[in-house]
C-alpha positions as CSV (number, residue, x, y, z in Angstrom):
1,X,89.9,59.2,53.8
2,X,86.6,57.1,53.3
3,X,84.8,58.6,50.1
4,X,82.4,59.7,52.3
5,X,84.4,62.1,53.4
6,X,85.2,63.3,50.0
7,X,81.7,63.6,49.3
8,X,81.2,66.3,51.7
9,X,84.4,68.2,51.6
10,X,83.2,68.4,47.6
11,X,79.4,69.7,48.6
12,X,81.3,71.9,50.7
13,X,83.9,73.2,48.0
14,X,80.4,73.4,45.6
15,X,78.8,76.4,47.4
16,X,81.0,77.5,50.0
17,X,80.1,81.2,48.3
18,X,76.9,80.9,50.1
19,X,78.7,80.0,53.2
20,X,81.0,83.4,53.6
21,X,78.0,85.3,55.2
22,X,76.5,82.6,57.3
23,X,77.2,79.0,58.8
24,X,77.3,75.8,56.9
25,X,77.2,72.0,58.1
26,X,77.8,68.8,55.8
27,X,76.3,65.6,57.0
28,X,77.2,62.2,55.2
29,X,75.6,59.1,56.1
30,X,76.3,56.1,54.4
31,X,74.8,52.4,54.8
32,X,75.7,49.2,53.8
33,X,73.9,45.8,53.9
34,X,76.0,42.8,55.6
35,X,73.9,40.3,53.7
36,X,74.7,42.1,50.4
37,X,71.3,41.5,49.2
38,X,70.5,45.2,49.3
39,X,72.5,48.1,47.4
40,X,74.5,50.3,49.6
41,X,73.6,54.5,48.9
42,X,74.5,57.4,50.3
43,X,72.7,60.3,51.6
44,X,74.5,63.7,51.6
45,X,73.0,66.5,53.5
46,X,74.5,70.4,53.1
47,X,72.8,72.9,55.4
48,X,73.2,76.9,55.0
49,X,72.2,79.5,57.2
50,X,72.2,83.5,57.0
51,X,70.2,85.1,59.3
52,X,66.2,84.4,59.2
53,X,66.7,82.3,56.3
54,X,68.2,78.7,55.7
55,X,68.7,76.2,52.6
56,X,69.0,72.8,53.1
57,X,70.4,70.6,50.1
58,X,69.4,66.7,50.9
59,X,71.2,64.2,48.0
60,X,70.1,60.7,47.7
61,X,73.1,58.5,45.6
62,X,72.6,55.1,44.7
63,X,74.9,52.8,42.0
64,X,74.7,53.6,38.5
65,X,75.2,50.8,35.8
66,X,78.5,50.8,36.5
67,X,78.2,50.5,40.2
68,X,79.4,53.8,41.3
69,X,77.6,55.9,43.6
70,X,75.6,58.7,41.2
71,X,72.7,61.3,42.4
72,X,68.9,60.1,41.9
73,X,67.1,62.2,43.8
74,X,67.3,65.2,45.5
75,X,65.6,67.8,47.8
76,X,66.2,71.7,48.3
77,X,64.2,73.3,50.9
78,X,64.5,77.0,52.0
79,X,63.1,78.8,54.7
80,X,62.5,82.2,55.7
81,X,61.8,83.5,59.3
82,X,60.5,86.9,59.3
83,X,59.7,86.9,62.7
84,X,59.8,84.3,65.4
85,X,56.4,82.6,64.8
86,X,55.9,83.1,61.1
87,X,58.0,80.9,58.7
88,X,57.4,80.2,54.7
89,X,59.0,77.1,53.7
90,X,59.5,75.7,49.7
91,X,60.6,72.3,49.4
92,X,60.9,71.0,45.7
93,X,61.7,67.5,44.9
94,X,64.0,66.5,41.7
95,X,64.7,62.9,40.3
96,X,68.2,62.5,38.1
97,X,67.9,60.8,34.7
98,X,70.8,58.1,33.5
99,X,72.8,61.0,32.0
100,X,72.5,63.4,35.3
101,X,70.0,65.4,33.9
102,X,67.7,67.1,36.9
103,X,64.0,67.6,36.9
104,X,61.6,68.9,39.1
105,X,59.1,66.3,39.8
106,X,57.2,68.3,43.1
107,X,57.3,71.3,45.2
108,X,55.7,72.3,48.6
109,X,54.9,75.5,49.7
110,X,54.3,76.1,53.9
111,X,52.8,78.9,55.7
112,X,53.8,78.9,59.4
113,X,51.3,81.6,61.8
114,X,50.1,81.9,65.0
115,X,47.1,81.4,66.8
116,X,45.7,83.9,69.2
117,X,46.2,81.2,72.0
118,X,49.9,80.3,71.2
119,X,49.7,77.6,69.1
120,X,50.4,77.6,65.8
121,X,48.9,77.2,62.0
122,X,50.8,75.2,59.1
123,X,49.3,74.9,55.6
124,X,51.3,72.7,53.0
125,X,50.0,73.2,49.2
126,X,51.7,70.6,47.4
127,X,52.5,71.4,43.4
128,X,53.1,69.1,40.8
129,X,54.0,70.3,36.7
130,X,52.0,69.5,34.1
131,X,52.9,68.0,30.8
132,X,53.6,71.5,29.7
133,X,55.7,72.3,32.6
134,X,53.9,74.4,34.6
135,X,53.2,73.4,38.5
136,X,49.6,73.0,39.6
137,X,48.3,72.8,43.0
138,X,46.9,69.2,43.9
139,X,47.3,68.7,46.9
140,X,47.1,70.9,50.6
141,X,47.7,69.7,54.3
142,X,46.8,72.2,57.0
143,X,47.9,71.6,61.0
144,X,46.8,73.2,63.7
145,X,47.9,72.8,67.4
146,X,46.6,74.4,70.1
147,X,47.7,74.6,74.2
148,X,44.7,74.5,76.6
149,X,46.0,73.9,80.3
150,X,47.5,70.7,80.6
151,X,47.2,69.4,77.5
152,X,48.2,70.3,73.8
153,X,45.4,69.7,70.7
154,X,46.5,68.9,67.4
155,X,44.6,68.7,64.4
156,X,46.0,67.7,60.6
157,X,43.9,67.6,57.5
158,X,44.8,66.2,54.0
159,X,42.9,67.6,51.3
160,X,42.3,67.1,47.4
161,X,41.0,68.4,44.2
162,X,37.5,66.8,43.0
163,X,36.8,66.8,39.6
164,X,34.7,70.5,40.3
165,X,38.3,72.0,41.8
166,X,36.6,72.0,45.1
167,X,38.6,70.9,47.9
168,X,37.7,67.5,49.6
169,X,39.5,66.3,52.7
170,X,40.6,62.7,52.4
171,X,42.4,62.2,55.8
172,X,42.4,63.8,59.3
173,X,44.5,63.1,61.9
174,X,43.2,64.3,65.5
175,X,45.2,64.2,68.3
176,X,45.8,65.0,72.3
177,X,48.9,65.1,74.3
178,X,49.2,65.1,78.3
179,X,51.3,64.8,81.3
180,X,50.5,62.3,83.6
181,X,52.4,62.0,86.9
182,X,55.7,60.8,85.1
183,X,54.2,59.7,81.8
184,X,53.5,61.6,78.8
185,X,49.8,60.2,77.1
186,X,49.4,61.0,73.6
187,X,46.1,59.7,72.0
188,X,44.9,60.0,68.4
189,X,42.6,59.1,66.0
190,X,42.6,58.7,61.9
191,X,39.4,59.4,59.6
192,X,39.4,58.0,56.3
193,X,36.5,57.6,54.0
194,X,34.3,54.6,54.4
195,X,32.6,53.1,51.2
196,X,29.8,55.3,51.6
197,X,32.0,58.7,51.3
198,X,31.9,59.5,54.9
199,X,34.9,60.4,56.8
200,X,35.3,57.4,59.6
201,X,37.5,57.0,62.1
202,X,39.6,53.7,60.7
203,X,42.7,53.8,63.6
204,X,42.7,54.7,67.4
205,X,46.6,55.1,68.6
206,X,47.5,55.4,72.4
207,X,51.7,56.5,72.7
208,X,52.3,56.5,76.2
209,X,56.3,57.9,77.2
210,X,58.5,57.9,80.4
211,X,61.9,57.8,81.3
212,X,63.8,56.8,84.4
213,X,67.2,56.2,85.5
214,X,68.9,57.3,81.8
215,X,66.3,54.8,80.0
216,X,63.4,56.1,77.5
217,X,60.2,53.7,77.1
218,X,57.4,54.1,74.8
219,X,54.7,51.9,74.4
220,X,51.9,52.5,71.2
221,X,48.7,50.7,71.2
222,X,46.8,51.0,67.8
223,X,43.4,49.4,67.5
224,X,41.1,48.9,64.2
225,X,37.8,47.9,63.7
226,X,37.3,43.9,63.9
227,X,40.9,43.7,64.2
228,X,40.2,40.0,66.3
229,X,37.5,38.9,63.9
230,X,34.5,40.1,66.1
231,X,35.2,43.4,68.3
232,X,33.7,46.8,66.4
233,X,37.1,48.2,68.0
234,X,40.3,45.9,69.3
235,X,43.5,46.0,69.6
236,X,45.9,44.8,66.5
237,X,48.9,46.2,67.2
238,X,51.6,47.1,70.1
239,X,55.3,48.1,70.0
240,X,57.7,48.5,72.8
241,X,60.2,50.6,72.7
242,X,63.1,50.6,75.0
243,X,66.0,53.0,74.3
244,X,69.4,53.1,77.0
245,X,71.8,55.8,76.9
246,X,75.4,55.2,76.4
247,X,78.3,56.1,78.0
248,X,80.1,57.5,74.5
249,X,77.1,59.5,73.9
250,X,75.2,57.3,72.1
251,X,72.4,55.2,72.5
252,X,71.0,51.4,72.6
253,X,67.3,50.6,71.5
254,X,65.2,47.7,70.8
255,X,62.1,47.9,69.4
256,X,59.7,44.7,69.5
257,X,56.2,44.5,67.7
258,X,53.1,42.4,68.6
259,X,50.8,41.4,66.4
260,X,47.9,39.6,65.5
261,X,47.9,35.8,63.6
262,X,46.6,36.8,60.2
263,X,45.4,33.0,60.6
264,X,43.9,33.0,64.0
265,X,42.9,36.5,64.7
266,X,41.0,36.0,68.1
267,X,44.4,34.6,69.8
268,X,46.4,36.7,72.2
269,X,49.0,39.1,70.5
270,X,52.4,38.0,70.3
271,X,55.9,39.3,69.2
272,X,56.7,39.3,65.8
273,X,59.5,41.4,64.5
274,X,62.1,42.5,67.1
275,X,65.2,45.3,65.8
276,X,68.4,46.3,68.2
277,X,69.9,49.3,67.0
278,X,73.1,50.7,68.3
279,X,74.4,54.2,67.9
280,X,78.4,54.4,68.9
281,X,80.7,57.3,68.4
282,X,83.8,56.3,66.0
283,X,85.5,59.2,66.0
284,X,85.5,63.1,65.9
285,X,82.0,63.9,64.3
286,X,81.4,60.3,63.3
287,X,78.7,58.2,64.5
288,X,77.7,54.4,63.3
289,X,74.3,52.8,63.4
290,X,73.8,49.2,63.4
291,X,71.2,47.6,63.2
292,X,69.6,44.5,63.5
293,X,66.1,42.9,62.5
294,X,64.7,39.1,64.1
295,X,61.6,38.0,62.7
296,X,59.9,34.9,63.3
297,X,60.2,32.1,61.1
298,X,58.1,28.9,60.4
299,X,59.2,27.2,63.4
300,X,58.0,30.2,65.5
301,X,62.0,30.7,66.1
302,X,63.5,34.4,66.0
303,X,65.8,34.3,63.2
304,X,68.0,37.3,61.6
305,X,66.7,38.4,58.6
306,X,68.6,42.0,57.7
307,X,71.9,43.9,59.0
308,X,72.2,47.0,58.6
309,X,75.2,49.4,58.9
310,X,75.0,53.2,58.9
311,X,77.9,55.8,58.6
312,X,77.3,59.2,59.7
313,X,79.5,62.0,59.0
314,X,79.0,65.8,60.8
């Protein structure tokens, strides 16, 4: 029995009194670095359900001074569904001290409704305590997506406190998604303030998606302002992505990234950072990632520079 294992039989055995009246699932995922230059952790996820309403325990472990695995952070989120469109979600975050001592360093409340024309509203206010303790509001994202014929809107807006209390919005994220013969076209735009205080849009993103005979491409464009040394708008990034279904269930992917010579920034694009991730069943409820990362070197040679190795328990 690999310890991960034992770490979820032992979540399970820690509140299986919650799980008498509803369901409960234990997922364990584990990775390890083949280089050895990274630690290995663990991440140990118990979900609860009952009803409208579910709790999901997420547990991050890393080693402790004397290598073994120990908590350091941790997330508990519950939500309530009191009909099918409305949902109220709390997520608070904790961080472990050396002795296993737990403390609540942020929570997040969400309000799910619905729109009149089927979408949907989200606001997130994000909490954070005081030095006496007591949580304080700094922080609230509200999302909006809409359906119009053909097409679905979406709009996200991260605000903040000024000095005066009042809220100032410090992000917005604006997006459209259609279907186009066989393609799915997402395009979006970021606003961020420029140095004069005005909300500019700083990123254009284009995600176009297909799949054919059992294969999954996507293919993002993102352009920025100047991003070849002359053009108000031009392209600085793109990333293909190419995953294959397998025949176990799982799935083959490689992702490849091109990008612009910080040196040379008028020259064509080029690939820079290519990963190959594999997903394989290894048993009953058992699933291993690996994955690989090529990055060019000096020479302008594709060398390996990280393996990965993820262990996923259901």
């Amino acid at each position: 029995m690999t310890l991960g294992r034992v770490v979820g039989i032992c979540a399970c055995v820690v509140i299986s009194s919650d799980a008498v009246a509803g369901q409960q699932s234990t997922t364990v995922i584990e990775r390890t670095h083949a280089a050895g230059g990274l630690a290995p952790w663990r991440r140990v996820q118990v979900r609860t359900e009952s009803g409208s309403r579910a709790i999901v325990v997420d547990t991050f472990e890393m080693p402790d001074v004397e290598g073994r695995l120990a908590p350091t952070q941790q997330s508990v989120e519950e939500t309530n569904r009191p009909s099918p469109n409305t949902a109220h979600t709390r997520r608070e975050l904790f961080w472990f001290a050396p002795d296993g001592r737990r403390t609540l360093t942020e929570a997040t409340d969400s309000l799910q409704e619905p729109l009149a024309n089927g979408g949907s509203r989200v606001v997130h206010e994000t909490s954070v305590p005081d030095l006496n303790g007591r949580l304080t509001v700094t922080s609230r994202q509200i999302d909006e997506t809409r359906f119009d014929p053909g097409r679905v809107r979406y709009d996200s807006t991260q605000l903040v406190r000024d000095l005066n209390g009042r809220w100032l919005p410090i992000e917005v994220h604006r997006g459209d998604t259609r279907i186009l013969a066989a393609e799915r076209l997402e395009e979006a735009t970021i606003q961020r303030h420029d140095v004069n205080g005005t909300l500019a849009v700083v990123e254009r993103r284009d995600t176009r998606s297909s799949s054919a005979n059992g294969r999954d491409r996507v293919v993002i464009e993102i352009q920025t302002p100047y991003a070849d040394g002359s053009s108000p708008w031009a392209l600085s990034e793109r990333v293909h992505l190419t995953t294959t279904a397998t025949a176990d269930g799982g799935r083959h992917t490689i992702e490849e990234v091109e990008s612009r010579n910080r040196a040379n920034p008028s020259d064509p694009l080029r690939v820079i950072r290519r990963t190959v991730t594999t997903v394989r069943r290894a048993g009953s409820g058992r699933w291993v990632t690996e994955r690989q990362v090529f990055e060019l070197d000096v020479n302008g040679r594709f060398v390996l520079v990280d393996t990965e190795e993820e262990d996923r328990q259901d």
